[in-house]
N, C-alpha and C positions, 0 to 999 in steps of 0.2 A: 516846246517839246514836252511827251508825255511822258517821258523816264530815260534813262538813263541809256536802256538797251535801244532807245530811239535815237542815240546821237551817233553822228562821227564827227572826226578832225579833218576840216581841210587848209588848205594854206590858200588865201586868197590874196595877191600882190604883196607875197612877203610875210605876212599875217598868220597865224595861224587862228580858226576859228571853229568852232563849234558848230556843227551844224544834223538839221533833222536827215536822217538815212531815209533814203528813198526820194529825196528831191533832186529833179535834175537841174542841166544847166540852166537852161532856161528860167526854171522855179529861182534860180540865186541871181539873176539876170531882174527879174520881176522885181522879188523882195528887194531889190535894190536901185529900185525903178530907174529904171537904165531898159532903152530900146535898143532893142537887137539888130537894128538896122545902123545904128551908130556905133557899134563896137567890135570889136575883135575878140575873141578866146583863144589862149594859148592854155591848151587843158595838158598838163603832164609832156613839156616842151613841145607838141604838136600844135598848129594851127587845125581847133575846131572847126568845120564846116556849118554854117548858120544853120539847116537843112536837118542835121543833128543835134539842135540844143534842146528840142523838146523830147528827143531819144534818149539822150547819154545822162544817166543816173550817177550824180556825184558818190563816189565813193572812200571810202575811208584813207588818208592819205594822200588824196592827191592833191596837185599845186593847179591851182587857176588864176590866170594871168589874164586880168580885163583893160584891154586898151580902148579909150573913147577916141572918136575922129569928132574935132573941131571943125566945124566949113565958117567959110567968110573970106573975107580980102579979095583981092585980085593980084594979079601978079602984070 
């Protein structure tokens, strides 16, 4: 980050973090290399639609809730 009026606080699973203003979900999905076909966002108690993670600009305060899906086994 390049100063200080570049950050916000998000909460990300409980956490709260620091992070650059102006990156969206998908940008926090990246840096955290995690594909977006393997996970879920719960952005501010709503189920994100995949469709909009490269849309919806994290912003100051909200909570984001990353669930990964495991495959394997059979039943």
């Amino acid at each position: 980050m390049t100063g200080v009026q570049d950050a916000i606080h998000i909460h990300v699973n409980g956490e709260v973090w620091t992070w650059r203003s102006g990156a969206t979900v998908a940008d926090l999905l990246r840096d955290l290399d995690m594909r977006t076909e393997r996970v879920a966002v719960e952005l501010n108690l709503e189920i994100l639609d995949r469709a909009m993670f490269d849309q919806r600009p994290l912003k100051d305060g909200d909570r984001v809730e990353i669930l990964g899906f495991i495959g394997g086994g059979s039943l």
